[in-house]
N, C-alpha and C positions, 0 to 999 in steps of 0.2 A: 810533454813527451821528451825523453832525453834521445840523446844521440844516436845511441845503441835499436830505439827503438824507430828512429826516422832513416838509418839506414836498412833495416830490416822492411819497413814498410815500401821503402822505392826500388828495394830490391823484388819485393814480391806482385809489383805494379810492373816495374819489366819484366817480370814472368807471364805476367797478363794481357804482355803487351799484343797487338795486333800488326805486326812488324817483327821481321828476323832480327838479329844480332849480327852488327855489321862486322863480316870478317870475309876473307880472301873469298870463301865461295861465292859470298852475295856480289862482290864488283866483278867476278867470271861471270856469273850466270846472269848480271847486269847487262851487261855487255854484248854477251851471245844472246838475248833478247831483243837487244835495239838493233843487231845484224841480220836475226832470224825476221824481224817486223818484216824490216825492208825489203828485204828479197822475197817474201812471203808477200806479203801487199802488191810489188811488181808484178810478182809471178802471175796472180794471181786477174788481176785489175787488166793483165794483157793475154789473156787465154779464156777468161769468159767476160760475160758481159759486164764492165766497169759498174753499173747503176746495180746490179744484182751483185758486183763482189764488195760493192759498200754497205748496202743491206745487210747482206750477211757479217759481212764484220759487226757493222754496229749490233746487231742480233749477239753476236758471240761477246763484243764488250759490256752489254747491257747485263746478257745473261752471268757472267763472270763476277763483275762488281756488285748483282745481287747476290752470290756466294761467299762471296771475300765479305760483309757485313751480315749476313745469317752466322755464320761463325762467331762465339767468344772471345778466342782468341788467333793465334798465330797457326795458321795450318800450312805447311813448306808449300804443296800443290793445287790449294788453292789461291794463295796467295801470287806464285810465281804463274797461276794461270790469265790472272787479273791484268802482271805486269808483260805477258806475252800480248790480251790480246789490246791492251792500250798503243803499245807496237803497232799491231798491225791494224787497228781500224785508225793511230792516230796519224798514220804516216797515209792513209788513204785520204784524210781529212786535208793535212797538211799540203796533199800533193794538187788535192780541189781545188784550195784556197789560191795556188799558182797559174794551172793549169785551166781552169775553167775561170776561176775568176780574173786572172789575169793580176793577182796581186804582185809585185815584185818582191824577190826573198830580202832584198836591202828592209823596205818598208816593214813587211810582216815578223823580220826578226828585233825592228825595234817593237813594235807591237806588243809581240811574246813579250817582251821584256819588260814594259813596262804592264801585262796583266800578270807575270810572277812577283814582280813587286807588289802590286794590290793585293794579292791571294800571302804572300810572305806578311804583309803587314798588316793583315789582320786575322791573320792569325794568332800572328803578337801580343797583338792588340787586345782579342778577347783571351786569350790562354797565359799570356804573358811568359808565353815558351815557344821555343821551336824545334827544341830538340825530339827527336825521333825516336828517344828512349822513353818517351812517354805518351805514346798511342796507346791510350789503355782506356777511352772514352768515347763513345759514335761522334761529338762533337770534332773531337781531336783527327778523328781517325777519316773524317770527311774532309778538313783542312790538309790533309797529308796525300789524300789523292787529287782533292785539288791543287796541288803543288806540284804531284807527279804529272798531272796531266799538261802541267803547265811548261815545267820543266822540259818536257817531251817536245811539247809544240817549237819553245824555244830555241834548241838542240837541232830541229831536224830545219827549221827555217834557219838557223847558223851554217849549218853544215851545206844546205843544198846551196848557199851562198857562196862559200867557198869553191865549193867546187866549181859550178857552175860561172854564178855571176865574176868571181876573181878567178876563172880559170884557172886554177889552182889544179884542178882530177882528181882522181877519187885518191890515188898512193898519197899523194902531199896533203891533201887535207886529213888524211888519219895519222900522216905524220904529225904532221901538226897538230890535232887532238889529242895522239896521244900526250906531246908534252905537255898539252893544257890538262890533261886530266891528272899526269903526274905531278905539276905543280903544286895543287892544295895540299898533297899531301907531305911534299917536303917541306910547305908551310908550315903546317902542323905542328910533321917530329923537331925542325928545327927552330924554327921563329915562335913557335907556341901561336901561331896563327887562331882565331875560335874556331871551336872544335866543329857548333853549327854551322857556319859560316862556309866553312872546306869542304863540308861534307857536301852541301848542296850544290856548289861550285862544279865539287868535281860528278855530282849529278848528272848534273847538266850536261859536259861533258860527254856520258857516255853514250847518249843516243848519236851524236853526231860522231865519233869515234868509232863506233859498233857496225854504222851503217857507210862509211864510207870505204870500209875493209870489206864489207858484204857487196859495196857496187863495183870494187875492184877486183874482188873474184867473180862475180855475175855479169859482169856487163862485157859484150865484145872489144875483141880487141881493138879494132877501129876507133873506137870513143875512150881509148884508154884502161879498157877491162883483161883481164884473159881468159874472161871465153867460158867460164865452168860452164854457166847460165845460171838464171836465177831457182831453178826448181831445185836443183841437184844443191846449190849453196842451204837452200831452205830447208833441204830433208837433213843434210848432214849436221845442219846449227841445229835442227828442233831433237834428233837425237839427242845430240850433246848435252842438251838442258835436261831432258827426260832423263836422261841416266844420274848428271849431276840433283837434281832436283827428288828424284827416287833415293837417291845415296841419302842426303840430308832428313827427308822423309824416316829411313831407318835410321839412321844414328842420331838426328837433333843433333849435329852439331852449330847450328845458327840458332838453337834455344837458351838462353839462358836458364841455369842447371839451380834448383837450391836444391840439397840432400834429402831437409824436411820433408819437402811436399810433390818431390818425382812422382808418388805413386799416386798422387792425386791429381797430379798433372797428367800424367797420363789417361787415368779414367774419363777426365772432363776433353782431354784430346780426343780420345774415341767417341764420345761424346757430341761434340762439337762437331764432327765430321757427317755421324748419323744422321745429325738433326736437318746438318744443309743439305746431305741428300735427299 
């Protein structure tokens, strides 16, 4: 196979990938995801009964994740559904693990971290890839949310640490995240940082970024919040996404485009959408 034809083949395998194309939308609508969990999980978990608001999340992430793999490929709404409700049943999980089991965040965020390294390295191991331009495989595409879900856990026992156990509040720890999340990417464009590497970094990053700006507009003033409360935070982020996530839905702009095969991509997109309903 020469050149010409090995880049044409990886370009048409990103076309089939089961993952957007990472650009400014995906780390907005990233973001506004891990803000919307949070305060959606709160809201939630303290206005009806906690045992039935976990229920039902897990119900909705079960249901979701069997959608996002009925699919062949990349669907904008389904897939940004998947990464809503990992959000919000993971931060209901995460909040168990403290709160009823009495785990400490110091402890459980080295935890996370050392079960994304396990789930990261063997990945590796059998794919002998990490990169996210190549989720175009049920194998691949189950290490990728095994990662997300890991990533998540990680993130949100980071962040409830900061704030909390290093009384840090919710303003200073998202300050503080965001420069962590800004970091990998000046690694990047300047240091030529690895491109997996940064990407996932700043992953990680955004659950605890997303959600610490969510408990500082939610949370009363007294404990350091102003006050919105968590519903009103929840309706106006779940907006946000739907509109964002609707836009992309019409334009495919997180698809990657070949000329050849639009209109076939298309067909198999409506396609693919059919079948998971």
């Amino acid at each position: 196979m020469n050149r010409s034809s090995s880049v044409t083949s990886a370009r048409r395998q990103r076309i089939l990938s089961k993952v957007p194309e990472i650009t400014a939308y995906f780390w907005i609508i990233k973001l506004l995801t891990t803000a919307m969990g949070e305060a959606t999980s709160d809201y939630l978990v303290y206005h009806i009964n906690p045992y039935v608001a976990v229920v039902l999340g897990g119900i909705g992430f079960i249901a979701s994740l069997m959608l996002q793999f009925a699919v062949r490929r990349y669907v904008a709404w389904i897939y940004w559904l998947l990464v809503v409700m990992v959000a919000v049943f993971g931060t209901m999980v995460a909040d168990a693990i403290h709160v009823v089991l009495g785990v400490p965040y110091a402890v459980s965020t080295i935890a996370f971290a050392v079960v994304l390294t396990v789930v990261l390295s063997s990945w590796y191991r059998v794919e002998k890839t990490l990169s996210i331009h190549s989720i175009h495989t049920r194998r691949r595409e189950m290490f990728y949310w095994a990662t997300v879900l890991a990533t998540f856990a990680l993130g949100t026992a980071t962040g409830d640490m900061t704030a909390t156990t290093l009384h840090l509040g919710y303003l200073a720890s998202g300050v503080l995240f965001t420069l962590l999340f800004v970091l990998p990417a000046l690694g990047y464009w300047l240091f030529r940082l690895n491109a997996t590497f940064s990407f996932w970094l700043a992953y990680v990053m955004t659950r605890p970024l997303g959600a610490s700006f969510a408990d500082f507009f939610g949370m009363p003033r007294d404990v350091g919040g102003l006050g919105y409360g968590k519903g009103i935070v929840s309706i106006v982020l779940t907006i946000c996404i739907v509109l964002l996530v609707g836009y992309l839905t019409v334009t495919r702009k997180d698809v990657l485009q070949d000329p050849g095969t639009q209109v076939l991509e298309g067909l198999h997109h409506k396609s693919d959408v059919e079948s998971a309903l």
